[in-house]
N, CA and C atoms as an extended XYZ file, in Angstrom:
483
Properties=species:S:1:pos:R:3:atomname:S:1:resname:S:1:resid:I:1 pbc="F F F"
N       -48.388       57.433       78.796 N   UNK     1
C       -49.165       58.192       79.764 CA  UNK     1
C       -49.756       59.426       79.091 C   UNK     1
N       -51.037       59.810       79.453 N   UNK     2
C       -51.738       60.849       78.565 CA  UNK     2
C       -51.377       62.326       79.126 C   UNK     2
N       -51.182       63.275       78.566 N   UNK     3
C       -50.465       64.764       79.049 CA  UNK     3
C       -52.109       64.833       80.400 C   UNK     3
N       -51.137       65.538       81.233 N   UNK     4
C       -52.274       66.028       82.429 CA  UNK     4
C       -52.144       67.644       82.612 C   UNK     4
N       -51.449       68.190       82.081 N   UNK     5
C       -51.287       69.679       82.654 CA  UNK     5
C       -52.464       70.410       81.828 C   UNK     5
N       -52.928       71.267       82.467 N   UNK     6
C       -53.857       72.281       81.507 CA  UNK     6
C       -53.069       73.493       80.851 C   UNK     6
N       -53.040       73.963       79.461 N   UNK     7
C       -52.558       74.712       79.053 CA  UNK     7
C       -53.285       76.362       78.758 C   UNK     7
N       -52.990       77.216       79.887 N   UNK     8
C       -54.106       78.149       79.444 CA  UNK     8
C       -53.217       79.442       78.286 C   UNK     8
N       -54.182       79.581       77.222 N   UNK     9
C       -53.629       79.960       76.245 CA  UNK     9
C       -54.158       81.702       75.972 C   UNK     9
N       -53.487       82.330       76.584 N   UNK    10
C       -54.081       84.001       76.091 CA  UNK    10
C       -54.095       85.291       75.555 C   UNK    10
N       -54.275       85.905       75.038 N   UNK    11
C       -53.965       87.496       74.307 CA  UNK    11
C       -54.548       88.447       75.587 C   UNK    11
N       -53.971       89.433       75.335 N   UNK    12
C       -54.807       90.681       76.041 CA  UNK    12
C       -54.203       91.842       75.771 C   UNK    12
N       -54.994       93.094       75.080 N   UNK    13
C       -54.864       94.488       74.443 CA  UNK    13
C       -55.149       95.249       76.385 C   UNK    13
N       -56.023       95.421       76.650 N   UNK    14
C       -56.374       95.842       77.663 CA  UNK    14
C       -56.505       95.216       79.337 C   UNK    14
N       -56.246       94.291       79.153 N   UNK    15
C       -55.747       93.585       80.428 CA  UNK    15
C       -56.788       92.459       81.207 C   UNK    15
N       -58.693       92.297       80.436 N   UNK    16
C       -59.078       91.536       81.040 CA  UNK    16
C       -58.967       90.413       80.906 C   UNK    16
N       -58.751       89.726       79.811 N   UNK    17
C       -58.278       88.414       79.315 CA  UNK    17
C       -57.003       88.047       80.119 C   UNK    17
N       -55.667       88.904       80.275 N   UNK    18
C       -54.519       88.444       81.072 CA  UNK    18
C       -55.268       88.333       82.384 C   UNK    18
N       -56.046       89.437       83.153 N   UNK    19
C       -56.179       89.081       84.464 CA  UNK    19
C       -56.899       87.423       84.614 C   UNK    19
N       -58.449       87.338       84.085 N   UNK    20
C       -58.574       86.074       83.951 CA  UNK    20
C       -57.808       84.800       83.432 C   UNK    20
N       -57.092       85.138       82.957 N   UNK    21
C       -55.809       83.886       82.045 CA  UNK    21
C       -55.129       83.673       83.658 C   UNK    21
N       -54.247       84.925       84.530 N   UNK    22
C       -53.756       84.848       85.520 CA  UNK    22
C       -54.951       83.826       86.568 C   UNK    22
N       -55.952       84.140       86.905 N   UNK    23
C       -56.337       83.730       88.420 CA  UNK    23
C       -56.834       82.390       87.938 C   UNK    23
N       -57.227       81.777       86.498 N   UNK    24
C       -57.507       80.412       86.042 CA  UNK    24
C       -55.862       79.739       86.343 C   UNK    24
N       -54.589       79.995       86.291 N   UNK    25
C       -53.344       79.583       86.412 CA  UNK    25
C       -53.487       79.419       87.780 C   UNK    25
N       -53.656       80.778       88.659 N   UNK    26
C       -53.157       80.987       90.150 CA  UNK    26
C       -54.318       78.998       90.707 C   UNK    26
N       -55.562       79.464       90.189 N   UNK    27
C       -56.040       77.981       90.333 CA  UNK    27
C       -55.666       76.831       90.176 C   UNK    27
N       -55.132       76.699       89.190 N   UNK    28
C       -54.766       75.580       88.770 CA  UNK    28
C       -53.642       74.999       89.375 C   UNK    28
N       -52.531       75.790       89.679 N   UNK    29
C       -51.403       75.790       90.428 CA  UNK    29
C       -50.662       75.003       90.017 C   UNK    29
N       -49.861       73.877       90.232 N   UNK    30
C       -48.557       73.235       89.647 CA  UNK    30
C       -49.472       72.207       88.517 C   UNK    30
N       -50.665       72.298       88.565 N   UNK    31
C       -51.773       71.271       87.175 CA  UNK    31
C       -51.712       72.417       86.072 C   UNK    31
N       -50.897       73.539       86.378 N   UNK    32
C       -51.047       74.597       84.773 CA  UNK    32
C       -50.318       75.109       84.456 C   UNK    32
N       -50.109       75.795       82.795 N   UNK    33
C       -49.102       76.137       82.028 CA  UNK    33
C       -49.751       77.539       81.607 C   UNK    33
N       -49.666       78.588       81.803 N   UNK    34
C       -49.708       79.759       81.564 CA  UNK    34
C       -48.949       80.330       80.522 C   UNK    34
N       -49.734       80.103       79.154 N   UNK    35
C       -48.485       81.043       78.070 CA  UNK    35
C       -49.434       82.092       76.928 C   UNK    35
N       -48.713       83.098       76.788 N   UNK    36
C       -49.206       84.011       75.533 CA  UNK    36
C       -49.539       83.179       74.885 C   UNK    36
N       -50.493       83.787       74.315 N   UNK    37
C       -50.476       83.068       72.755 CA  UNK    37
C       -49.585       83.294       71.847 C   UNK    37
N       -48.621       84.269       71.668 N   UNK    38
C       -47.286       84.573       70.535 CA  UNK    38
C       -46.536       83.476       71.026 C   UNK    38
N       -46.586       82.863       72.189 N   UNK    39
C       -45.438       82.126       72.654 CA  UNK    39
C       -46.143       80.701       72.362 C   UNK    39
N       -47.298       79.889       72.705 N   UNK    40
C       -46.946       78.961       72.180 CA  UNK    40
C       -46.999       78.090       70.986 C   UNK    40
N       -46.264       77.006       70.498 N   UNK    41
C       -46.438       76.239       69.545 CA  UNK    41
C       -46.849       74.982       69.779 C   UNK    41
N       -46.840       74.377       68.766 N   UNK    42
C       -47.932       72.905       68.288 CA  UNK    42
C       -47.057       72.017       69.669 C   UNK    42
N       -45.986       71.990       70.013 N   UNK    43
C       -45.557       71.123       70.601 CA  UNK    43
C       -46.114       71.311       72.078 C   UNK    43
N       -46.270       72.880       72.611 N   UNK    44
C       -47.101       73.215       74.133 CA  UNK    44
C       -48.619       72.654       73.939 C   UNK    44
N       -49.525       72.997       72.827 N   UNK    45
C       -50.291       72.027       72.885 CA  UNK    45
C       -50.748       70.249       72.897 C   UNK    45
N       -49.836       70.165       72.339 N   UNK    46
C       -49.493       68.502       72.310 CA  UNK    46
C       -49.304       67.931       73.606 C   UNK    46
N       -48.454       69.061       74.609 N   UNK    47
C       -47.959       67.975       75.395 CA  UNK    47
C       -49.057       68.177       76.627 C   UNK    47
N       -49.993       69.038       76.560 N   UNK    48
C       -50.661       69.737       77.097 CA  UNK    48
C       -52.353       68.708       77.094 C   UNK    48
N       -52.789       68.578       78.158 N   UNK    49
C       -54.214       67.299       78.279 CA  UNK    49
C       -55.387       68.195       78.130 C   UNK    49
N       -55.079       69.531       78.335 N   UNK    50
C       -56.572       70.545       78.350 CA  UNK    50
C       -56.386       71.917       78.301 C   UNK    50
N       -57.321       72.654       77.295 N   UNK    51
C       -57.108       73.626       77.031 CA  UNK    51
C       -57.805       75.002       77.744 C   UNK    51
N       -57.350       75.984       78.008 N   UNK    52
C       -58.597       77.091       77.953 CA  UNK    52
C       -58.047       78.223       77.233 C   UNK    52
N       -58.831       78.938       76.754 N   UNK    53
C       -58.489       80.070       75.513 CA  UNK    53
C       -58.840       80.797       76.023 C   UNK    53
N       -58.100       82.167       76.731 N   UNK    54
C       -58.856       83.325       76.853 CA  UNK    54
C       -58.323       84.708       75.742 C   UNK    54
N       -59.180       85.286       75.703 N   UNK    55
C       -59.011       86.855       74.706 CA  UNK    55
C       -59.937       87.350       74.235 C   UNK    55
N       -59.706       88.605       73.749 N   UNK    56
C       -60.811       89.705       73.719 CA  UNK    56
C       -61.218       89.647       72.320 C   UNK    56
N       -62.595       89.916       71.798 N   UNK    57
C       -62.888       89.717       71.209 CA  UNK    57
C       -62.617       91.505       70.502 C   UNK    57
N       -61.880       91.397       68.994 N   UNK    58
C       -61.849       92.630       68.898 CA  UNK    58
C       -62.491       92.494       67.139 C   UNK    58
N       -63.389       93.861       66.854 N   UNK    59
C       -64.172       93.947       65.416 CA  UNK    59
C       -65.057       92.310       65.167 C   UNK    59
N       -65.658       91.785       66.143 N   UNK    60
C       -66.519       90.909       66.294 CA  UNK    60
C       -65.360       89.526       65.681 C   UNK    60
N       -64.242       89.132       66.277 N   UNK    61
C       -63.529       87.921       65.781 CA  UNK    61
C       -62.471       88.153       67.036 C   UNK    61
N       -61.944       86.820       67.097 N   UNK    62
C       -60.971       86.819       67.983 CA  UNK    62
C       -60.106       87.441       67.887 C   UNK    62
N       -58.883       87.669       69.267 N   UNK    63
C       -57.908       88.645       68.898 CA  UNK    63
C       -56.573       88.218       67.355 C   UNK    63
N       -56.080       89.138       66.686 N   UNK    64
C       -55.131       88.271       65.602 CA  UNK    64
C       -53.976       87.513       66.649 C   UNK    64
N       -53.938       88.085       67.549 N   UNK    65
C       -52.979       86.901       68.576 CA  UNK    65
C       -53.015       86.198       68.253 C   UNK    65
N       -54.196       85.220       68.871 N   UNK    66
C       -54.837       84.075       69.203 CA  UNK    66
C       -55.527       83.472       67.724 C   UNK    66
N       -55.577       84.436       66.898 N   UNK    67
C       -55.874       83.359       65.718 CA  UNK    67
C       -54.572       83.387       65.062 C   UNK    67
N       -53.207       84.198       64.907 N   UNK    68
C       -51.947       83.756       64.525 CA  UNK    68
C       -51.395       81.965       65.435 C   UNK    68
N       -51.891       81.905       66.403 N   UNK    69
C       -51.218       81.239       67.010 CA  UNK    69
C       -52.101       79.980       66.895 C   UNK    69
N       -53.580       79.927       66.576 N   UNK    70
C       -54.395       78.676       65.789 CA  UNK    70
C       -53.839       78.403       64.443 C   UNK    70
N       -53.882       80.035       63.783 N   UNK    71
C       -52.702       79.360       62.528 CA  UNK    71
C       -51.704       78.793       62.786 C   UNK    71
N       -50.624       78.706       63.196 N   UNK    72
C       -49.431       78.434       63.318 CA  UNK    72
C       -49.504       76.491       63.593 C   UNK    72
N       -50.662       76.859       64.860 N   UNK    73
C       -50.561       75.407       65.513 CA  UNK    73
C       -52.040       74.354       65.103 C   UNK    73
N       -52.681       74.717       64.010 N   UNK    74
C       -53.590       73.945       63.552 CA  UNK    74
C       -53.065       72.557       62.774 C   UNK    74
N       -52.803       72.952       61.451 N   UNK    75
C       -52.510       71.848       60.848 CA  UNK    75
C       -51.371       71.015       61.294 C   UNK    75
N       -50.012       71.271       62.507 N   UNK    76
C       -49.456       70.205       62.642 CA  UNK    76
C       -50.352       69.197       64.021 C   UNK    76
N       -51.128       69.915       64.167 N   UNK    77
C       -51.864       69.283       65.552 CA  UNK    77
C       -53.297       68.504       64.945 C   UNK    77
N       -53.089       68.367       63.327 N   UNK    78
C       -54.705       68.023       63.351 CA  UNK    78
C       -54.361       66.533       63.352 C   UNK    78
N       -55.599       65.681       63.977 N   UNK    79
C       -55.702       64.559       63.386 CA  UNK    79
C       -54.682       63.692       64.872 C   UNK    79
N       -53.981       64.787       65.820 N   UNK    80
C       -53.526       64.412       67.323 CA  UNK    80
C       -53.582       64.857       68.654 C   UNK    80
N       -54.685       65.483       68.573 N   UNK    81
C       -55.385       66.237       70.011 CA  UNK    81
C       -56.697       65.564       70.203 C   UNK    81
N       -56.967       64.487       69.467 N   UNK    82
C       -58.383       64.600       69.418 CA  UNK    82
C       -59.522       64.116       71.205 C   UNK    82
N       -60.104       64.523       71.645 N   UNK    83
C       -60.842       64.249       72.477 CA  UNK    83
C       -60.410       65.254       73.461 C   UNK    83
N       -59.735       65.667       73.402 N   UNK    84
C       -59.065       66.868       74.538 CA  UNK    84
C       -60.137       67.797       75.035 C   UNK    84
N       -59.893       68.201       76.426 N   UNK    85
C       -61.281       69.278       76.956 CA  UNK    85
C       -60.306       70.588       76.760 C   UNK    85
N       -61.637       71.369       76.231 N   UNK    86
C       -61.414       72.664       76.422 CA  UNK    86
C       -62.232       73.482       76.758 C   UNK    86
N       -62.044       75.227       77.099 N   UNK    87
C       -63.013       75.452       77.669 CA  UNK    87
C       -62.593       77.242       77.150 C   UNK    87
N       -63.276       78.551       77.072 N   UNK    88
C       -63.001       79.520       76.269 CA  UNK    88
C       -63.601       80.631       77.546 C   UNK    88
N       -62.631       81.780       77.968 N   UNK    89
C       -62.961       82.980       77.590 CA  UNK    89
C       -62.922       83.688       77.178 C   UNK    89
N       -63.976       84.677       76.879 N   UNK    90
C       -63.765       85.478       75.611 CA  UNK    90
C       -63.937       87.070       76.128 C   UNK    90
N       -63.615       88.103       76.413 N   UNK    91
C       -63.671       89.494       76.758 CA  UNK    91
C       -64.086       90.189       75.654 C   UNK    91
N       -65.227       90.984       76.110 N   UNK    92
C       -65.855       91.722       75.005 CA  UNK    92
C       -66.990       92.923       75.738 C   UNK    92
N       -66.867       94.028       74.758 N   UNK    93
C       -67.521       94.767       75.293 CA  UNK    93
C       -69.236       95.314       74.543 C   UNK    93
N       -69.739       94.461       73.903 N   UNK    94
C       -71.031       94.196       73.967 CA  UNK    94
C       -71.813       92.569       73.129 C   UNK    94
N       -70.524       91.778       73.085 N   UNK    95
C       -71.373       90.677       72.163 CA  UNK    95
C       -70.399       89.620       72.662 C   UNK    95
N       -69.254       89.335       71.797 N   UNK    96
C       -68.191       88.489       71.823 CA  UNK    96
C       -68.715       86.971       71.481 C   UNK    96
N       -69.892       86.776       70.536 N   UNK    97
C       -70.153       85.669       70.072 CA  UNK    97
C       -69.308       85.393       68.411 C   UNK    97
N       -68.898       86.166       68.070 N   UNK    98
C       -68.069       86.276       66.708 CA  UNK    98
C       -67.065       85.186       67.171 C   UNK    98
N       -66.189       85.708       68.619 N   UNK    99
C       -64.484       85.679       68.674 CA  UNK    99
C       -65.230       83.731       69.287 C   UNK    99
N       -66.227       83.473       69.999 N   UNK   100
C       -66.461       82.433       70.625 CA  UNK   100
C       -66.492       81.665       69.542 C   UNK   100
N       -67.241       81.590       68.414 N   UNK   101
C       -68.051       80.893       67.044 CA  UNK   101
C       -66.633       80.231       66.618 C   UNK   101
N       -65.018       81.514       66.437 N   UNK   102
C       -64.409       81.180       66.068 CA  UNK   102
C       -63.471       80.303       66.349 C   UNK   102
N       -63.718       80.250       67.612 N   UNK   103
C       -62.685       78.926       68.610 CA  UNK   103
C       -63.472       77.949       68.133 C   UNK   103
N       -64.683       78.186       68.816 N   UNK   104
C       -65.468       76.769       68.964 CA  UNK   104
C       -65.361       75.726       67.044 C   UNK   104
N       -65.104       76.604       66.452 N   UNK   105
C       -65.102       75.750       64.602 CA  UNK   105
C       -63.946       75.270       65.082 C   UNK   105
N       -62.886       75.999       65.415 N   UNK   106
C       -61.335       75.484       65.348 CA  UNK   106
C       -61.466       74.237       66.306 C   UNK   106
N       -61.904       74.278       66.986 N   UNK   107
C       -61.535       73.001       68.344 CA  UNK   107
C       -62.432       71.980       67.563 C   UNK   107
N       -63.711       71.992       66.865 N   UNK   108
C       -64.436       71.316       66.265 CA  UNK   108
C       -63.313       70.538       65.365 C   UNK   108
N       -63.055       71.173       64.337 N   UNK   109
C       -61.731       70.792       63.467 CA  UNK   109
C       -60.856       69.891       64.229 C   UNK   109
N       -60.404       70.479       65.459 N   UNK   110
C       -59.036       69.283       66.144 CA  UNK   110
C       -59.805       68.114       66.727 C   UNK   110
N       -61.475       67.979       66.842 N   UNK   111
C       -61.994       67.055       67.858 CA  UNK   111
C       -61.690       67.057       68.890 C   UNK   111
N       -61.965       68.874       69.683 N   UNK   112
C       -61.639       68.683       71.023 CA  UNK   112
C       -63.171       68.475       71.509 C   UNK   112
N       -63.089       68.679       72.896 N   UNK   113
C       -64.388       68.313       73.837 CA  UNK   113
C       -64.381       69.191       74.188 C   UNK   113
N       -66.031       70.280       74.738 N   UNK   114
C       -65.746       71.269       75.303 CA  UNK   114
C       -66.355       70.690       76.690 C   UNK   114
N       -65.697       71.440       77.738 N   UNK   115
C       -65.770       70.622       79.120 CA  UNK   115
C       -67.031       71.860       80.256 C   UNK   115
N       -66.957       72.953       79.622 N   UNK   116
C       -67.731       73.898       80.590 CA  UNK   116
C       -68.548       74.906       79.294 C   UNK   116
N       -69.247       75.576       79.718 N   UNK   117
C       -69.983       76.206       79.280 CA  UNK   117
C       -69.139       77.492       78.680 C   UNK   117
N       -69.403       78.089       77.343 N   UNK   118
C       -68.529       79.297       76.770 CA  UNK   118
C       -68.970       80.849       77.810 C   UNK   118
N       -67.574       81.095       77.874 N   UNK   119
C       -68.129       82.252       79.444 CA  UNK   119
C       -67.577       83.463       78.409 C   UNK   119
N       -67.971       84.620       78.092 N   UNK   120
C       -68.073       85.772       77.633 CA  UNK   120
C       -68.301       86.805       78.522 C   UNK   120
N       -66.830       87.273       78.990 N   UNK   121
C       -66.818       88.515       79.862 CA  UNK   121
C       -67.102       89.903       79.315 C   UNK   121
N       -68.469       90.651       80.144 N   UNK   122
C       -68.749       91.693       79.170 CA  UNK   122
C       -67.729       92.921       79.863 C   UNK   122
N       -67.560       93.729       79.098 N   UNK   123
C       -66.922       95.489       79.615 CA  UNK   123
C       -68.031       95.881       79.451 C   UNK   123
N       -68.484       96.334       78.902 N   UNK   124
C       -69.759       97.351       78.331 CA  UNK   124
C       -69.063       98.466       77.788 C   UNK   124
N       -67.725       98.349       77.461 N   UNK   125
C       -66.929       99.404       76.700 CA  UNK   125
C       -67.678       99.413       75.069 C   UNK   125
N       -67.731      100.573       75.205 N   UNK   126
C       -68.418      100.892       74.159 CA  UNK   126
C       -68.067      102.229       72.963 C   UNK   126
N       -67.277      103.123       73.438 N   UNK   127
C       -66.932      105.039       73.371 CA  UNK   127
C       -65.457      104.104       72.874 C   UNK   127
N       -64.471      104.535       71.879 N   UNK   128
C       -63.077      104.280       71.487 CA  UNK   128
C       -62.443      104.397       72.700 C   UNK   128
N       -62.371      105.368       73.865 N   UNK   129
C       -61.819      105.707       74.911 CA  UNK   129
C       -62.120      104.705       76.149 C   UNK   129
N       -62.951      103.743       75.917 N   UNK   130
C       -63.330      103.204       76.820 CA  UNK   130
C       -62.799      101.609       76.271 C   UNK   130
N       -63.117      101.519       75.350 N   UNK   131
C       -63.071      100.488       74.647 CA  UNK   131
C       -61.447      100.057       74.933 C   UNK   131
N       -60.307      101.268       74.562 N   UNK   132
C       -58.890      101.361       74.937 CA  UNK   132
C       -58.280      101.651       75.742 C   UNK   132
N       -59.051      101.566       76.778 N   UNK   133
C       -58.820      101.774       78.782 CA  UNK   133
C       -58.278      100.811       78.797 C   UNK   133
N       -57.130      100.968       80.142 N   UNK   134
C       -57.007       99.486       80.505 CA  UNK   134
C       -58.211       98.887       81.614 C   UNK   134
N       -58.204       98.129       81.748 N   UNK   135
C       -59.468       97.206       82.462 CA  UNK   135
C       -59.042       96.726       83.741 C   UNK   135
N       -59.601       96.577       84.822 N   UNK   136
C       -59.593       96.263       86.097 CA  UNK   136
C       -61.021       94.787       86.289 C   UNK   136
N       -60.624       94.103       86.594 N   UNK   137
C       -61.684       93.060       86.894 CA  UNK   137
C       -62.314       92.617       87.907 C   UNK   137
N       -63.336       92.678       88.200 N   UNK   138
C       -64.035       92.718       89.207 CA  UNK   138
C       -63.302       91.585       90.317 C   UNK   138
N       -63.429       91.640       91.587 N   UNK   139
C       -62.954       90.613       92.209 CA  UNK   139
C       -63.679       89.492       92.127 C   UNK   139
N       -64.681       89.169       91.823 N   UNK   140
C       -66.031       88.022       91.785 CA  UNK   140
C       -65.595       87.055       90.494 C   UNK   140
N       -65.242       88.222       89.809 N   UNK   141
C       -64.928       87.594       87.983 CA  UNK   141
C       -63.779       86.781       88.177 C   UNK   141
N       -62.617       87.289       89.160 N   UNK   142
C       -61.287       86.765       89.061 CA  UNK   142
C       -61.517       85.357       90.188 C   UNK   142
N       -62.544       85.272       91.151 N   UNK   143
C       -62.606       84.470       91.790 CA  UNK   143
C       -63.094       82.578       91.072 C   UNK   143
N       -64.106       83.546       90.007 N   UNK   144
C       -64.560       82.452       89.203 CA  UNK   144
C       -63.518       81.671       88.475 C   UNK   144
N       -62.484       82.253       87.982 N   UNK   145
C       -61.685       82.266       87.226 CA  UNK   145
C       -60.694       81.661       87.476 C   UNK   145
N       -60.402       81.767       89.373 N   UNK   146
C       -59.630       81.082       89.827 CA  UNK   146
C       -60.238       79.514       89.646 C   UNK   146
N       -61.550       79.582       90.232 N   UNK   147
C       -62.153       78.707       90.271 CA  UNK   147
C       -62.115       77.388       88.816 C   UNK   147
N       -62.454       77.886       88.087 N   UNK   148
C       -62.361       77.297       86.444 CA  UNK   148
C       -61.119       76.243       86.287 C   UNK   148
N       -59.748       77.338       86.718 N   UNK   149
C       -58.505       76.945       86.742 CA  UNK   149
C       -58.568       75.701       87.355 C   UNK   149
N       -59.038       76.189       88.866 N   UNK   150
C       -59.045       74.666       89.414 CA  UNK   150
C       -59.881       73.620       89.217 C   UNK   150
N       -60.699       73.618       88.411 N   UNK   151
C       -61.357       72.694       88.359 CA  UNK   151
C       -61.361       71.842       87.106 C   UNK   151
N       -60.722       73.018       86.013 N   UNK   152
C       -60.261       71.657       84.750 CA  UNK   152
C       -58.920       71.797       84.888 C   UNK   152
N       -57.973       71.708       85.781 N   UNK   153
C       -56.697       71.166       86.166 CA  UNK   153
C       -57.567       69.841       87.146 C   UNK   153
N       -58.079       69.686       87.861 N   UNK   154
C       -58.289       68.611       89.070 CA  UNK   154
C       -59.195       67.719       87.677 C   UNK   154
N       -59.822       68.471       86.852 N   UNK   155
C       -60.843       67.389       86.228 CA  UNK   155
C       -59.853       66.707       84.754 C   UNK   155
N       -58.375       66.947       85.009 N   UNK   156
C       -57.991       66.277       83.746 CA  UNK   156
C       -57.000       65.296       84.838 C   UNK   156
N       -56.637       65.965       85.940 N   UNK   157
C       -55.615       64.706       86.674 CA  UNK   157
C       -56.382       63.774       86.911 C   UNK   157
N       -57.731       64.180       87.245 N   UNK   158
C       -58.605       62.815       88.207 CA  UNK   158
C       -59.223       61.642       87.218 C   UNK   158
N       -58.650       62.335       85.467 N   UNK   159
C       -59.349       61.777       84.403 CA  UNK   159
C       -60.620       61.516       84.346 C   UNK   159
N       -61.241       62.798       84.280 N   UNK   160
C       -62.765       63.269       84.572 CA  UNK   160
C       -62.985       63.232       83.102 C   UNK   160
N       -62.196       63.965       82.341 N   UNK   161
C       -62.577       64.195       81.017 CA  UNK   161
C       -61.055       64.004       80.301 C   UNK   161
């Protein structure tokens, strides 16, 4: 039987990546696995049918979280995820195409599928002081987010993708 749970995978310095990581879970509901990225390994992805990556994009590259934890779980996963959907947010406060470029090679590498469009949440933090605020997320953003959750949890049970 092929894994059905969605695994949402996230970092967060300032809190918008956790809030969105949270309301994509609260969506998804008993179809999702909510873990740091320090926390999981090759085996949570494995057992896991679909991915979403959220984190902030920090000095134009993903967070070192989230690329410690591609290190960690790349090479025992290559060559056995292949076709898997995934889907990325990325928090950033004026670009966040660096931290996106860098998922999107990695998932290229495992032969995943990407299932939705790359969503790049802006701050417009810009000033060091702003940049190292904690963050509050709009209610609209977290609604989407819920939304996302539920819809690549329902689109991996219904074997949509």
């Amino acid at each position: 039987m092929a894994p059905t749970s969605l695994l949402i995978v996230w970092h967060s310095r300032t809190g918008t990546s956790e809030q969105i990581a949270r309301a994509a879970s609260e969506g998804a509901g008993d179809g999702g696995v909510l873990k740091r990225a320090s926390d999981v390994s090759p085996e949570d992805l494995l057992a896991a049918g679909c991915y979403l990556f959220c984190c902030p994009e920090n000095l134009a590259s993903m967070s070192g979280e989230m690329k410690e934890m591609f290190d960690r779980c790349y090479y025992p996963l290559l060559g056995r995820i292949e076709g898997r959907p995934y889907a990325t947010v990325i928090a950033a406060g004026s670009d966040g195409e660096g931290a996106q470029r860098q998922i999107d090679r990695i998932a290229t590498g495992w032969r995943l599928k990407r299932v939705t469009d790359p969503w790049i949440e802006m701050t417009d933090a810009q000033e060091p002081e702003a940049i190292l605020a904690p963050k509050t997320v709009a209610p609209q953003t977290l609604a989407n987010a819920t939304e996302l959750g539920a819809a690549l949890a329902e689109g991996i049970a219904q074997g949509i993708f």
